[in-house]
C-alpha positions in Angstrom: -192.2 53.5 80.3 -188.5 53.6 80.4 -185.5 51.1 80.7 -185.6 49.2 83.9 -183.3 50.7 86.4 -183.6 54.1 85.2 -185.9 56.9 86.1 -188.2 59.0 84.4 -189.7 63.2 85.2 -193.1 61.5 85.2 -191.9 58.0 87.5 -193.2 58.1 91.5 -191.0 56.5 94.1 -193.1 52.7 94.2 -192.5 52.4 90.1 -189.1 53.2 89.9 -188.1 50.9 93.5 -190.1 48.2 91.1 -188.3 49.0 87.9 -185.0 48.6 90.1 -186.6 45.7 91.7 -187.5 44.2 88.0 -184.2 45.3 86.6 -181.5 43.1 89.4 -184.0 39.9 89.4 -183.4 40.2 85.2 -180.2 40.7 85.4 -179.2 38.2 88.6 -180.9 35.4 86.1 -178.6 36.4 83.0 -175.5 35.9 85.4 -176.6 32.5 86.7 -177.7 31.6 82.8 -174.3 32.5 82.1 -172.5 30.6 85.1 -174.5 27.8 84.1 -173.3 27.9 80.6 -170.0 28.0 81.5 -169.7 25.3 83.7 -171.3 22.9 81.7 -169.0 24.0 79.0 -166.4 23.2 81.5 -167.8 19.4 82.1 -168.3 18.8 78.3 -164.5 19.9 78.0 -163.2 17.5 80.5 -165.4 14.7 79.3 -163.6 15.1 75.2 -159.9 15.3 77.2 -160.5 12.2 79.0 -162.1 10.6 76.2 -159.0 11.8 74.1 -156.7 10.9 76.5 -158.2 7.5 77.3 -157.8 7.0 73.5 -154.2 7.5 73.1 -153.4 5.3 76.4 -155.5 2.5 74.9 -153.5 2.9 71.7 -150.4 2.7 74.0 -151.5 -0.7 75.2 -152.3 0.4 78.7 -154.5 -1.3 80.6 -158.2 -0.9 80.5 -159.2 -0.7 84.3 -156.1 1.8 84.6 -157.4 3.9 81.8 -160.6 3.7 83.8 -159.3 4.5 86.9 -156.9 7.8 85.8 -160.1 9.1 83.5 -163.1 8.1 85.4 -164.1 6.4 81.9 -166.8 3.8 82.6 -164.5 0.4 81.4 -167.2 0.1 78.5 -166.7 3.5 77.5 -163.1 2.7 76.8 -164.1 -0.5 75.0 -165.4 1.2 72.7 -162.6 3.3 71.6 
């Protein structure tokens, strides 16, 4: 059998529309795998700037519920900073 997508001398019509077939579900769940990934790569990023961020404006004396309310921090969260 060859690569799926491709076609071969001895391949009829049916195997190589099912090879196609095989080939786009395959790769269709590589890109959402991948889109997936990314975004929660995205989330985890956001989470370690507001968690930074909250940091250094509880360093700066700010208030805790403001912290809260610019990060979206739970108030305990920030507590333990």
């Amino acid at each position: 059998m060859c690569m799926p997508g491709t076609a071969s001398p001895n391949m009829d019509r049916a195997e190589y529309e099912e090879s196609l077939k095989v080939f786009w579900i395959f790769s269709n769940v590589l890109s959402t795998a991948e889109r997936k990934g990314r975004a929660e790569e995205r989330v985890e990023g956001e989470r370690e700037t507001n968690l930074r961020n909250a940091k250094n404006l509880k360093a700066l004396g700010v208030d805790v519920k403001a912290i809260s309310k610019v990060t979206g921090l739970a108030k305990k969260e920030i507590d333990g900073l």
